[in-house]
N, C-alpha and C positions, 0 to 999 in steps of 0.2 A: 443350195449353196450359201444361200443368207444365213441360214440358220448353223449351218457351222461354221461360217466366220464368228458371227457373233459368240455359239458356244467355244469355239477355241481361243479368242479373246477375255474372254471370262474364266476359262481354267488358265490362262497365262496369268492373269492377276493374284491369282488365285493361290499357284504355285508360285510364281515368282515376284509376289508382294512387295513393296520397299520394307527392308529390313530396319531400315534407319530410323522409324516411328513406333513407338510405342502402341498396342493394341490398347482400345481405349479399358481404362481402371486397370491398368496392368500395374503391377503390383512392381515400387520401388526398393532398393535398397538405399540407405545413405550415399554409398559407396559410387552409386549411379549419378551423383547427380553432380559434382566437381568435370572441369570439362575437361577431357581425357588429353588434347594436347597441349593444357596448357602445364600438365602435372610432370613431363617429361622435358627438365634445363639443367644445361652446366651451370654445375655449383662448387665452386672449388674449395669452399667451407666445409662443402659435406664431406669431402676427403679428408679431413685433417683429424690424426687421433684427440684424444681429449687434450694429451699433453701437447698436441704442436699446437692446439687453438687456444689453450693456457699461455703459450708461451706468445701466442700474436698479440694476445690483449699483452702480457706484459711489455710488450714491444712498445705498443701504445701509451702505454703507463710510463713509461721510461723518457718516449720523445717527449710527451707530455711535459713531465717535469722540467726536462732540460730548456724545453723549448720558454716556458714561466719562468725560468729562473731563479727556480726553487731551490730551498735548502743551503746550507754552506757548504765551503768549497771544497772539506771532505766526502762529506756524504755526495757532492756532483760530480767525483771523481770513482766514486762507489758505483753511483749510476750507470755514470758511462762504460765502467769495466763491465757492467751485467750488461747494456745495451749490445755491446759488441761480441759478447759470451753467446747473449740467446738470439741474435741476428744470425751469428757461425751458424749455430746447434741446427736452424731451421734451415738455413743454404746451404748446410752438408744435405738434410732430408731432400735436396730438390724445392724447397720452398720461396718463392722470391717475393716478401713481406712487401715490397712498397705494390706490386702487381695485383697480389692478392687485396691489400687496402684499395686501390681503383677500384676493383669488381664490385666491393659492399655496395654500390648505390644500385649497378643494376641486378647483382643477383637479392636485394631488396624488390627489385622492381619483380622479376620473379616470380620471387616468392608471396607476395601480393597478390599478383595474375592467378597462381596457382590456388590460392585459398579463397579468390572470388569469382572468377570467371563459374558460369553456370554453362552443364552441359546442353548445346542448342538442341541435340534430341531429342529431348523432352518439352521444349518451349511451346508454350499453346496445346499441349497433351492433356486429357483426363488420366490421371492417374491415381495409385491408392498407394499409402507410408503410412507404416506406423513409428510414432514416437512419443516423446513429453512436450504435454501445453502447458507453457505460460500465457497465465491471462493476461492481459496488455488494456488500455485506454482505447476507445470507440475510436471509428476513423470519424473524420469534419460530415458524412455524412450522416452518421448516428449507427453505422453497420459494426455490430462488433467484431474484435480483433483478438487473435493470439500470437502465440508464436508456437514455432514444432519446432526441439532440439533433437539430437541423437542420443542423449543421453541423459537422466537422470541428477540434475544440480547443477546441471552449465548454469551460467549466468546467475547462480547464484551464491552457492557454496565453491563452486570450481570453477572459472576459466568459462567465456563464453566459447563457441566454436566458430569455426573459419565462417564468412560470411556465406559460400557454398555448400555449409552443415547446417542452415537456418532458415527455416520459411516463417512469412508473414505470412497468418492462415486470414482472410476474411470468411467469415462465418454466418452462416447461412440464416441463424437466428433459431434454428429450433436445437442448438445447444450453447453452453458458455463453459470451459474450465468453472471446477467449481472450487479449486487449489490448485497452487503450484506443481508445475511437471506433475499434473495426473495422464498417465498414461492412454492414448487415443489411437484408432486406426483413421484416418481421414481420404477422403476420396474425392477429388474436384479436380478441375483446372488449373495445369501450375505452366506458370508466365515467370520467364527471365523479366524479373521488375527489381532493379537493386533498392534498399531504401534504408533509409537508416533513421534511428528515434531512438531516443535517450529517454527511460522512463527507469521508476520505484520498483524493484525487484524485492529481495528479500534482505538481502545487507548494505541496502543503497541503490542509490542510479545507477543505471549500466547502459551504455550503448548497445544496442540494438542493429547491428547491421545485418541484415537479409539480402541475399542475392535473388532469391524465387518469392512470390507471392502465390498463394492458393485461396483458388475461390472454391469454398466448401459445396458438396452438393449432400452427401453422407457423412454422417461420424457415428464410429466405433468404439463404446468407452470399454478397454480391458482391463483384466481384473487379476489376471495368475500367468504363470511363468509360458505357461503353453501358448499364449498368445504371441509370442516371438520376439518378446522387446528383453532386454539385457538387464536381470534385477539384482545380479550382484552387489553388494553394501560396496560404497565407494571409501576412500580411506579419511575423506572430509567425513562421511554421515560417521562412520566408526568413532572418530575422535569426538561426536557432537553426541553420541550416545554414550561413549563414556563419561564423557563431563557430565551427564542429566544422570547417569547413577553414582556421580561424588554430590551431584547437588540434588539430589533429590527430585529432578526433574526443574530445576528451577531457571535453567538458562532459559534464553531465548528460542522461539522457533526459527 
């Protein structure tokens, strides 16, 4: 009777595993690691066609001015006829400007939550990503450091990514980047550790803000498309390879 309790306890594990944990090195997407409820909020920005949100900001522009006491007394009688023109135009749409101006702080607040909050699924998980390492400065213990983006020139040509598209890797010591975003598969411990650092990229300082830190156990340097990382030319590297064949190669790297 022991003996099948025990084995019927162990095929219940077995079969009905927590679903909510990562198998350890189980293999990430980007797309996994933002925290799934914090991606889904009322945003009443996001509804508005390009022209009603052209027309909020000139709302702003408008009160703006009247409110300084800009300009002469024709041109503030100009104003206030467009004020009261595209206030109409957006409260025929259903739009009610002063409501929509309250929301900015918290659908801010938001959209903040959304692009940093880390998924807690993964927190204290081994798991394996591949992306692009930028080298980074030692940490105060002497352990060296990168970063892993999703893509190919964040943070340096392009726009960093949301704090939730960024890991601090600590690195195990038997590799280092040996250039910017060279492409890696990485495989370690990744911990919800938010942190942020402000270092020498390739056109200047950039903040650094990480949601996840990875302590490295394996690395993977790849080298061709079949490896699963995205090598499309971006429209920055385009414009930076055209300028080097009018200059002859002479710009910067």
């Amino acid at each position: 009777m022991r003996y099948w309790f025990h084995f019927a306890t162990i095929l219940a594990l077995v079969l009905c595993g927590p679903s909510a944990i990562a198998a350890p090195g189980a293999a990430l997407e980007w797309s996994d690691l933002p925290d799934p409820s914090a991606q889904v909020f009322e945003d009443p920005y996001r509804d508005l066609s390009p022209e009603q949100f052209d027309d909020v900001l000139f709302v702003v522009r408008l009160r703006g001015r009247l409110q300084q006491d800009m300009g002469s007394v024709e041109e503030r009688l100009k104003w206030q006829e467009l004020l009261i023109e595209t206030e109409g135009a957006l409260e025929g749409d259903g739009i009610d400007v002063d409501w929509l101006l309250e929301q900015r702080h918290v659908v801010a607040q938001r959209r903040e939550r959304a692009g940093t909050a880390g998924n807690p699924e993964f927190d204290n998980q081994t798991v394996t990503l591949a992306g692009f390492a930028i080298p980074a400065p030692p940490d105060a213990d002497g352990r060296s450091i990168a970063y892993l983006v999703p893509q190919r020139g964040m943070c340096s040509h392009l726009p960093p990514p949301p704090p939730n598209q960024m890991i601090r890797v600590r690195l195990n010591g038997d590799w280092a980047p040996s250039y910017y975003h060279e492409p890696v598969r990485l495989t370690g411990k990744l911990v919800v550790d938010p942190s942020e650092q402000s270092m020498m990229v390739v056109d200047g300082f950039m903040p650094m803000r990480a949601t996840f830190r990875l302590d490295t156990e394996s690395v993977e340097t790849l080298e061709v498309q079949t490896d699963g990382l995205e090598w499309t030319q971006s429209p920055a590297d385009r414009i930076r390879a055209a300028g080097d064949r009018k200059t002859g190669g002479a710009g910067q790297p």
